[in-house]
N, CA and C of each residue as an Amber inpcrd file, in Angstrom:
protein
   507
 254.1090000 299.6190000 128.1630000 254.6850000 298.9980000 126.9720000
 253.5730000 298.2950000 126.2010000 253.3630000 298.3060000 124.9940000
 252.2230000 298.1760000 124.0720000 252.7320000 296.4860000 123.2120000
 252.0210000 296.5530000 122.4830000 252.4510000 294.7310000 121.5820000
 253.5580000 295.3020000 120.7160000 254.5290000 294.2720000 120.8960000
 256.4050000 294.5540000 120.2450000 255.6450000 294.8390000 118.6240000
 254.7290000 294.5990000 118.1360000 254.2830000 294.7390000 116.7730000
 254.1260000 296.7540000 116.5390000 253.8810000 297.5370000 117.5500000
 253.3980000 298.5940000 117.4570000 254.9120000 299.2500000 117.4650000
 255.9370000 298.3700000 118.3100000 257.3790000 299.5500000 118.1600000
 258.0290000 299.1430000 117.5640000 258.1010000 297.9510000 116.9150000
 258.9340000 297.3940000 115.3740000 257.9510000 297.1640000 115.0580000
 257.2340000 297.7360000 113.8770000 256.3350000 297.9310000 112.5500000
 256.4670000 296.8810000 111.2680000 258.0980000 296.7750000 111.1800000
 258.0370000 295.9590000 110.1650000 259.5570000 295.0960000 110.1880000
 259.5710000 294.0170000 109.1510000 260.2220000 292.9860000 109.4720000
 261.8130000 293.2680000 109.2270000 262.4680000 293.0710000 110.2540000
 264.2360000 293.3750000 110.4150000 265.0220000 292.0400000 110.2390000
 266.2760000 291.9850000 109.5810000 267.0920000 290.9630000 109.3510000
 268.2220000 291.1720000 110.3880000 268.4330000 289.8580000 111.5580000
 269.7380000 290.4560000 111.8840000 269.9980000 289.6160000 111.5030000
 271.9170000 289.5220000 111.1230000 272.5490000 288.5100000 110.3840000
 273.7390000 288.1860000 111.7860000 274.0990000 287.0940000 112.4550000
 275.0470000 286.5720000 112.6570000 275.5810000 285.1810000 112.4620000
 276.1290000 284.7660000 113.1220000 277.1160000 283.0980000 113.0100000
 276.2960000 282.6650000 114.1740000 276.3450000 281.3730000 113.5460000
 275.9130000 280.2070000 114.5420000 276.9700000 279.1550000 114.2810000
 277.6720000 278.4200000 115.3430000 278.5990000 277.3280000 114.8610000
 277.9130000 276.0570000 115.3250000 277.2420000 275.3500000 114.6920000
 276.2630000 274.1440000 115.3360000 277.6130000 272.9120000 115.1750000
 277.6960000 272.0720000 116.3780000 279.2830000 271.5340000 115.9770000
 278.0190000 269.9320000 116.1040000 278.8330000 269.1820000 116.3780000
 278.4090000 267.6430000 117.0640000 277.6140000 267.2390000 117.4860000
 276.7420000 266.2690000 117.9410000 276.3470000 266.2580000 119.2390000
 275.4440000 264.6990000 118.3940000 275.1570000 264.1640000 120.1530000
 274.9550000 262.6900000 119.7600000 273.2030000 263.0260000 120.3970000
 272.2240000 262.2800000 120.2780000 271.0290000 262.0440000 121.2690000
 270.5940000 260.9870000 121.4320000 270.5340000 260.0210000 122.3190000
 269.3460000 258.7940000 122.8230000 268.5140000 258.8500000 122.6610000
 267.4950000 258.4270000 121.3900000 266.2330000 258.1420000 121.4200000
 265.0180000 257.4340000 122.4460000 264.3300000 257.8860000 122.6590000
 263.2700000 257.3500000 123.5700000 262.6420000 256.5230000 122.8030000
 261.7630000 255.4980000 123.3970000 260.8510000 254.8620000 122.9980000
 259.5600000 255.1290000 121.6450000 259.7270000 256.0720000 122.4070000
 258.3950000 256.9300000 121.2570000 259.0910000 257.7350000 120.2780000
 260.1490000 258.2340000 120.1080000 260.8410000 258.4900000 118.6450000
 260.9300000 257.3730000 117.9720000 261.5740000 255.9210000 118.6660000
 261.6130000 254.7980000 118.1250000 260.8630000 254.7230000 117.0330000
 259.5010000 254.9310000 117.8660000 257.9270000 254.5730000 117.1350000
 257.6190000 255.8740000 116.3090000 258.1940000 256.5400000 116.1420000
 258.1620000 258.0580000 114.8720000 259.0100000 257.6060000 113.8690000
 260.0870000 257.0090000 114.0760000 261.2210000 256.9710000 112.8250000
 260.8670000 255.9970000 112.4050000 260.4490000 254.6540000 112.8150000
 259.6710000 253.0990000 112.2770000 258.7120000 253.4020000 111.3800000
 257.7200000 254.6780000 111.9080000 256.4470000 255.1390000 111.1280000
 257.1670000 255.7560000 110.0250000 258.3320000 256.7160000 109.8250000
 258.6950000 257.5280000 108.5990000 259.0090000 256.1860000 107.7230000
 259.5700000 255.0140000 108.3490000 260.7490000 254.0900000 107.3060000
 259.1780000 253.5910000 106.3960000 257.9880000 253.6040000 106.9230000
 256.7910000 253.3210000 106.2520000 255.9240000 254.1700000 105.9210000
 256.6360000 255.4930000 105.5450000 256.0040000 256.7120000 104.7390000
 254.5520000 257.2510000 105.6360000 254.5810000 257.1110000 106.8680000
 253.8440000 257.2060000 108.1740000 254.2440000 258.1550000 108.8660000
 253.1570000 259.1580000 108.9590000 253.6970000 260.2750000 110.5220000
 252.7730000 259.4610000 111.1600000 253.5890000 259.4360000 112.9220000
 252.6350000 259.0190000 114.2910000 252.9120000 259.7120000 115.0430000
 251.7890000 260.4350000 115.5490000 251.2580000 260.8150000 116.5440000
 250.4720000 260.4330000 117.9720000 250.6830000 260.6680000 119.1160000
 250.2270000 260.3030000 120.2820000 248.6630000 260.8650000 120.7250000
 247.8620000 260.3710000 120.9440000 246.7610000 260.6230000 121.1090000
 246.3190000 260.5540000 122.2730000 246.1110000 261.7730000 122.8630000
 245.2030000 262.3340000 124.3160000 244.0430000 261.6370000 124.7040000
 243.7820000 260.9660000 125.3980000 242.4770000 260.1710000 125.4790000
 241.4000000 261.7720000 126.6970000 242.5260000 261.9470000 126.9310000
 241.8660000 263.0550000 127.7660000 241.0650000 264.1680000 127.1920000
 241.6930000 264.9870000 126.2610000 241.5750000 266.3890000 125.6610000
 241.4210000 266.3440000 124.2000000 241.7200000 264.9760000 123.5060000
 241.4150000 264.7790000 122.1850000 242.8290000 265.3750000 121.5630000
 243.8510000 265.9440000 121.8200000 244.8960000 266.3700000 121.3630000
 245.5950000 265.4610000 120.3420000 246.6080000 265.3590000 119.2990000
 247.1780000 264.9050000 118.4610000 248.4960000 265.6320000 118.3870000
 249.6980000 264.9640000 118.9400000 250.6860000 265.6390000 118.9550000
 251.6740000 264.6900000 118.3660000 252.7950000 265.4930000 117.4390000
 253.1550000 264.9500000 116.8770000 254.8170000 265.6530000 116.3280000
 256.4760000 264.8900000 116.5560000 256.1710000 263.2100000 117.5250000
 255.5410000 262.9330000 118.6630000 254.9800000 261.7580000 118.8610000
 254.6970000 261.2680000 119.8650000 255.1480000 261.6770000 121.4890000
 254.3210000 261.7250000 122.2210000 255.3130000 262.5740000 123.6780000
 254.2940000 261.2680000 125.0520000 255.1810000 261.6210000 125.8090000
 254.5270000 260.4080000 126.7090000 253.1780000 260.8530000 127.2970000
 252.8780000 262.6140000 127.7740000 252.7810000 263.4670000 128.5150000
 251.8060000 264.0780000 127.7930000 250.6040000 264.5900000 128.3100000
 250.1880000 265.7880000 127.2330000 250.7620000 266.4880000 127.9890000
 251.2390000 267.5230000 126.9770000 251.7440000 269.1110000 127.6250000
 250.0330000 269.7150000 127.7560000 249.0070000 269.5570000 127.7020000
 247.8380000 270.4320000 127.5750000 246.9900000 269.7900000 129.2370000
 246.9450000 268.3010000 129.7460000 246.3230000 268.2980000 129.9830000
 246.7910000 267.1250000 131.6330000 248.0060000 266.8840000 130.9240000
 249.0250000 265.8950000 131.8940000 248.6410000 264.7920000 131.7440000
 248.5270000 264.3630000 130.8770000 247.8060000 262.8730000 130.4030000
 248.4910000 261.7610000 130.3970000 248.6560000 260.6500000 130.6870000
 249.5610000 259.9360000 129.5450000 248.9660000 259.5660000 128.2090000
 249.9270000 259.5300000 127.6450000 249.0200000 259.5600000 126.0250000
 249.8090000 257.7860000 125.4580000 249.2470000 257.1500000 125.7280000
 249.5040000 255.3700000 125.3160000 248.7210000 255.3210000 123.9070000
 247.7300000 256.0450000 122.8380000 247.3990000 255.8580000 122.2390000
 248.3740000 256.4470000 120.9240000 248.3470000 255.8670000 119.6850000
 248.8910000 256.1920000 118.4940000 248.1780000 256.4400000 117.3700000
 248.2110000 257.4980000 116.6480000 247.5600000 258.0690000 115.6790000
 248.0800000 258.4820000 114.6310000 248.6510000 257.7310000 113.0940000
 248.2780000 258.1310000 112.1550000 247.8300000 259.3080000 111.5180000
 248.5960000 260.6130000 111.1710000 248.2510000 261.6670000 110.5740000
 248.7180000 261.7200000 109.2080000 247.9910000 262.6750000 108.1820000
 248.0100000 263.0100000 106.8780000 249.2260000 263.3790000 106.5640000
 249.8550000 263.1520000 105.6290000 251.4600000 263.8080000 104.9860000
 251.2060000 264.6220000 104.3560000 249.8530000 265.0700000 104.4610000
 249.3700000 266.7480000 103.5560000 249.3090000 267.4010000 104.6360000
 249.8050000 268.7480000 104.6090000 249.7940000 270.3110000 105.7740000
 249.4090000 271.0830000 105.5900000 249.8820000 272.0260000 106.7260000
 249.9250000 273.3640000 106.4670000 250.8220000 274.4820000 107.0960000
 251.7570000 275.1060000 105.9950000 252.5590000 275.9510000 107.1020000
 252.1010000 277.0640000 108.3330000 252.6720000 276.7990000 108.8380000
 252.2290000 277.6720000 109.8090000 253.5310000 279.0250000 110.2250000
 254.5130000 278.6640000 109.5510000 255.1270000 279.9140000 110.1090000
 256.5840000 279.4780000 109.3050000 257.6930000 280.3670000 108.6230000
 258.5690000 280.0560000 107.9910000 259.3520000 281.1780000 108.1050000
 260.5590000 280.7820000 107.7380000 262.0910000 281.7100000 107.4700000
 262.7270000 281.7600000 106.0640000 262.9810000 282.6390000 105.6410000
 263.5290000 282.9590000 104.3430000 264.9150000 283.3280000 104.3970000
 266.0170000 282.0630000 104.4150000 267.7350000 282.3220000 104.7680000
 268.1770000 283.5530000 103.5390000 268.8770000 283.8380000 104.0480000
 270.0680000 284.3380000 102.8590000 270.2220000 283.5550000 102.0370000
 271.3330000 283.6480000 101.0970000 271.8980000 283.0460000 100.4510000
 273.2850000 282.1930000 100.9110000 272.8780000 280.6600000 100.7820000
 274.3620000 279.8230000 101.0700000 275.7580000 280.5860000 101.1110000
 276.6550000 281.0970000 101.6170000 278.2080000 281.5170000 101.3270000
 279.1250000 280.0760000 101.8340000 279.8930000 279.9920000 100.7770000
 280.9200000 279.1680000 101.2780000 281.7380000 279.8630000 102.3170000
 282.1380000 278.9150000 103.2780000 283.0510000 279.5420000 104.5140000
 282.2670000 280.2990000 105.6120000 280.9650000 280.3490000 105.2870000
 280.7530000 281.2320000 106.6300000 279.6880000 280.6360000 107.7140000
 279.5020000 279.3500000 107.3340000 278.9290000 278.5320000 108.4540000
 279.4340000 277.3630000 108.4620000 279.3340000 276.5460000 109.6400000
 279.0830000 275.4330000 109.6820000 278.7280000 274.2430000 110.2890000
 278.3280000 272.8880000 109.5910000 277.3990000 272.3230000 110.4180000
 277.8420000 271.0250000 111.1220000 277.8900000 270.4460000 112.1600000
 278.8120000 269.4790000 112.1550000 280.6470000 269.5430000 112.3310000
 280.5020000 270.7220000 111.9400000 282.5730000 271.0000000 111.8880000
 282.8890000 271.5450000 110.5360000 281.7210000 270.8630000 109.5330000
 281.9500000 271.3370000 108.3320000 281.2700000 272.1370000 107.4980000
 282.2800000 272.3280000 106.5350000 281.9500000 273.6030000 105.6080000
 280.7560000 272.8250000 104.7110000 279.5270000 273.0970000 104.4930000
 278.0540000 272.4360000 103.8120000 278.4800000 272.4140000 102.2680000
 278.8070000 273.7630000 101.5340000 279.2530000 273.9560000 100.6280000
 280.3610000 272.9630000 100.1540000 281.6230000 272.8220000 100.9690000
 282.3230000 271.9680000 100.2320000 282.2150000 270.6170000 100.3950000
 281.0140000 270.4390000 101.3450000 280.7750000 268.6430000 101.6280000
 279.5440000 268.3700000 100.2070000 278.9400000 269.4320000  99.7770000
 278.1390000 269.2020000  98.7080000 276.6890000 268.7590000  99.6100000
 276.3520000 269.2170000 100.6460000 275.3770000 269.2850000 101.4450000
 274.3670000 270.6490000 100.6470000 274.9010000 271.8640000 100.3340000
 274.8050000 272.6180000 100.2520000 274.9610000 273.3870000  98.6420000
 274.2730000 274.3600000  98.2200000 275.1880000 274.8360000  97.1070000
 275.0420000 276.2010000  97.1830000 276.3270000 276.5570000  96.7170000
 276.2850000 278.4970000  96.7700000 275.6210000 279.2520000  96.2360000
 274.8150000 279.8590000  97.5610000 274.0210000 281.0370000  96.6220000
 272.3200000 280.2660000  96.6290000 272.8870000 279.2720000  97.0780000
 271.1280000 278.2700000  97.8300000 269.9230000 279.1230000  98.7640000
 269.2660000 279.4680000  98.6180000 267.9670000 279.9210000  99.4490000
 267.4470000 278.7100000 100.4900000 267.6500000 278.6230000 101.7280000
 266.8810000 277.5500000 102.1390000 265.3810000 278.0460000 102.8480000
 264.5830000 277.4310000 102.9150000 263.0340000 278.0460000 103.8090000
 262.5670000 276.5790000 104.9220000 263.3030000 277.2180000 105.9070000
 262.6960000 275.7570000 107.0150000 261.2110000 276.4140000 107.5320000
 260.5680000 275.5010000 107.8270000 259.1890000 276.1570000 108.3380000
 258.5850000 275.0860000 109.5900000 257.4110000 275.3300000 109.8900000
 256.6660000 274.7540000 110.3860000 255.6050000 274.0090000 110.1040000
 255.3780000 273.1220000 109.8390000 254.2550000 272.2420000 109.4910000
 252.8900000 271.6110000 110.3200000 251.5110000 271.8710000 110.0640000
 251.1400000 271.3580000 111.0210000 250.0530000 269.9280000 110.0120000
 250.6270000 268.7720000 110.0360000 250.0250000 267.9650000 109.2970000
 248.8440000 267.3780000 109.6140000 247.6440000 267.7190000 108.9130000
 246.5710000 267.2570000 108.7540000 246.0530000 266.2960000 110.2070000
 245.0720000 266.2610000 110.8320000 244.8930000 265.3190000 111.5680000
 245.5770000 265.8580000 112.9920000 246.9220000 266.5270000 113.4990000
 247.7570000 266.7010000 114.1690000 246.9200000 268.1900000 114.9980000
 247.6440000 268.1470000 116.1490000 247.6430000 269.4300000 116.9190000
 249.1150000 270.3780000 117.1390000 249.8830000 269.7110000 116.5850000
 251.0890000 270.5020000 116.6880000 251.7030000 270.5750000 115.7540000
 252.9390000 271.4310000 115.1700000 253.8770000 271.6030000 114.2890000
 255.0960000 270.8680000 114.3420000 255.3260000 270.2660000 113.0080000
 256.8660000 269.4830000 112.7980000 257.7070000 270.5300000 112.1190000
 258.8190000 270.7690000 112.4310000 260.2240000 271.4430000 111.9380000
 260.4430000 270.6210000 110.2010000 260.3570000 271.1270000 109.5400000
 261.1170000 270.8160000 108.2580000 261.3970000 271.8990000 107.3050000
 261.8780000 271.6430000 106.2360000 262.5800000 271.9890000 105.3160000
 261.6240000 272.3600000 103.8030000 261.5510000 273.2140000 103.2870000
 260.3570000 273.5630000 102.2630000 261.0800000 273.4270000 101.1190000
 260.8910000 272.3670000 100.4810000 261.5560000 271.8790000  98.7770000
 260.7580000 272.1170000  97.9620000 261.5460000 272.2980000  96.6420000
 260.8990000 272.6310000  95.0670000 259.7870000 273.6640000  95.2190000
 260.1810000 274.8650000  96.0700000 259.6370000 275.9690000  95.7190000
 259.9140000 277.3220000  95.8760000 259.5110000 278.6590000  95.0330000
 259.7770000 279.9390000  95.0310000 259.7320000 280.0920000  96.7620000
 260.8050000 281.1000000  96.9690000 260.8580000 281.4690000  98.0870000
 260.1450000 282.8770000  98.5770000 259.6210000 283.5190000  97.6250000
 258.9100000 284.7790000  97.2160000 257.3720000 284.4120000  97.2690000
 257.0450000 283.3860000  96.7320000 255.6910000 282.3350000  96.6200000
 255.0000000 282.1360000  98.2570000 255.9070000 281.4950000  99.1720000
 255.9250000 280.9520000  99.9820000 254.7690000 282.2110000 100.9950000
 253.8360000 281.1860000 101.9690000 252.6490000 282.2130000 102.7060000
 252.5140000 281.5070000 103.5150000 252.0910000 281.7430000 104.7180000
 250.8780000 281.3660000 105.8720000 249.9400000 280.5570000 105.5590000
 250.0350000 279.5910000 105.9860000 248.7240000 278.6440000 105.4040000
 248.3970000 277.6800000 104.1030000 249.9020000 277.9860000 103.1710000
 250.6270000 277.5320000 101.9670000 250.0900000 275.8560000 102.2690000
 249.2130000 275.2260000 101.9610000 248.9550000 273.8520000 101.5590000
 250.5950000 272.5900000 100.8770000 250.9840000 271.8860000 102.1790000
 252.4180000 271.1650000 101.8000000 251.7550000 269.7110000 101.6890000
 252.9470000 269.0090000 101.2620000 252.6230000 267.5530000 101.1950000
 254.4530000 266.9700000 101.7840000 254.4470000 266.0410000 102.4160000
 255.9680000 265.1970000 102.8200000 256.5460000 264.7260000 101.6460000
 257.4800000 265.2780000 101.5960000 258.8410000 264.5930000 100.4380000
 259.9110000 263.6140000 101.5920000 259.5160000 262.3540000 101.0540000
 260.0340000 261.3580000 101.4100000 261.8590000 261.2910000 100.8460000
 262.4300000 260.3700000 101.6020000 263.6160000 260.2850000 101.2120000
 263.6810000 259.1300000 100.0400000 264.6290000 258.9130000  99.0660000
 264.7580000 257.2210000  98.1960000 264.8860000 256.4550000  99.3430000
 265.6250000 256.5480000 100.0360000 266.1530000 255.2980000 100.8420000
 265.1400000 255.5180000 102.0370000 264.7240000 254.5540000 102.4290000
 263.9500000 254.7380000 103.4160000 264.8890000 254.3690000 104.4600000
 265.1400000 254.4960000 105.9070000 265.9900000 253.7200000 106.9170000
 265.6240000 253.9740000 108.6900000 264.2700000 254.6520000 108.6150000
 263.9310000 254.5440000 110.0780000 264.7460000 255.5900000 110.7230000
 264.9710000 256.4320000 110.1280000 265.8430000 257.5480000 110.2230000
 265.0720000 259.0490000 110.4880000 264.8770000 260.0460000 111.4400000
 264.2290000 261.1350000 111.0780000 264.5740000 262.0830000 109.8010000
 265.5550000 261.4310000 108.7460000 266.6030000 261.8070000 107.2760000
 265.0170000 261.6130000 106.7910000 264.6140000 260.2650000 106.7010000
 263.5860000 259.9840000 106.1630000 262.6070000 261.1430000 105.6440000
 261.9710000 261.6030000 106.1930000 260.9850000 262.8910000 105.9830000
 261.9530000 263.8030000 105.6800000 262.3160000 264.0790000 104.5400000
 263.4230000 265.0550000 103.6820000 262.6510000 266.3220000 104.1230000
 261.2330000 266.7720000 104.1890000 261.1140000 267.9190000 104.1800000
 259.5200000 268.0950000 103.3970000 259.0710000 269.3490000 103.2940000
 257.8350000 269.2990000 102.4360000 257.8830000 270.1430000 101.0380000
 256.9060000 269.7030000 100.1860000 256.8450000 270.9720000  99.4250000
 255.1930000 271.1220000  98.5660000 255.1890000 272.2940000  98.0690000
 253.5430000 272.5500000  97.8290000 253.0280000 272.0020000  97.2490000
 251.2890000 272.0590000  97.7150000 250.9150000 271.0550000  97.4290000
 250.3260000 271.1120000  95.7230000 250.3430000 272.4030000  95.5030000
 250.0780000 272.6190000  94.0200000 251.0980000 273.2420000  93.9650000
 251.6770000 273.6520000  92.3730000 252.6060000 274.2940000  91.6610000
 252.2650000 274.8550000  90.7460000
């Protein structure tokens, strides 16, 4: 068996349902200290004294090197994607998040393109999950230069970091 790239050639859409319902989580200590850093327009990151690593949120552990990582580091709110998804188009009725329909909570609007991606911000060794705002979805590349779109309200919230978007237009 050869690299899955040589027997699917090129890129396939499968389409199904996902029903993402509820769910509560306990923050640890060190998210604490991630969402405190967003309410002050701050990514923090944990710093490897061992391996020099920058991971980000914060983790107690290096995954690289078994460290404890007690140090905190300050990274850039400028990126870089590293890898992204190009949704369909929003339909009312055919997902939902929480219990509810996105569309009729006004979360959402019909016929919306969303592009969540990967971010790896400046300074950092790892990728943050967000959301790619105010831009072509056709535009969008590998290595696409982002910056953090903050929320108005700030509240120590991972809401806070709304998401990114490019860094030129």
């Amino acid at each position: 068996m050869g690299y899955i790239k040589d027997e699917i050639p090129q890129t396939m859409m499968v389409e199904g349902d996902w029903q993402v319902g509820a769910y509560r989580y306990k923050a640890n200590r060190l998210l604490e200290e991630y969402t405190q850093g967003l309410k002050q327009k701050k990514i923090i990151g944990s710093l490897c004294l061992g391996c020099g690593k920058v991971i980000v949120p914060p983790r107690a552990i290096c995954g690289r090197c078994h460290r404890r990582q007690e140090e905190r580091r300050e990274v850039s709110p400028i990126g870089t994607i590293t890898c992204f998804v190009i949704s369909p188009p929003v339909v009312r009725g055919k997902y939902k998040l929480f219990g509810l329909d996105p569309v009729d909570t006004g979360a959402l609007k019909e016929g919306e393109i969303l592009v969540p991606c990967f971010v790896r911000f400046d300074g950092s060794d790892s990728n943050v999950a967000c959301l790619l705002l105010n831009a072509d979805p056709q535009k969008v590349f590998i290595g696409m230069r982002v910056k953090a779109v903050w929320a108005e309200k700030l509240e120590g919230k991972m809401s806070d970091l709304e998401g990114v978007e490019p860094l030129e237009k």
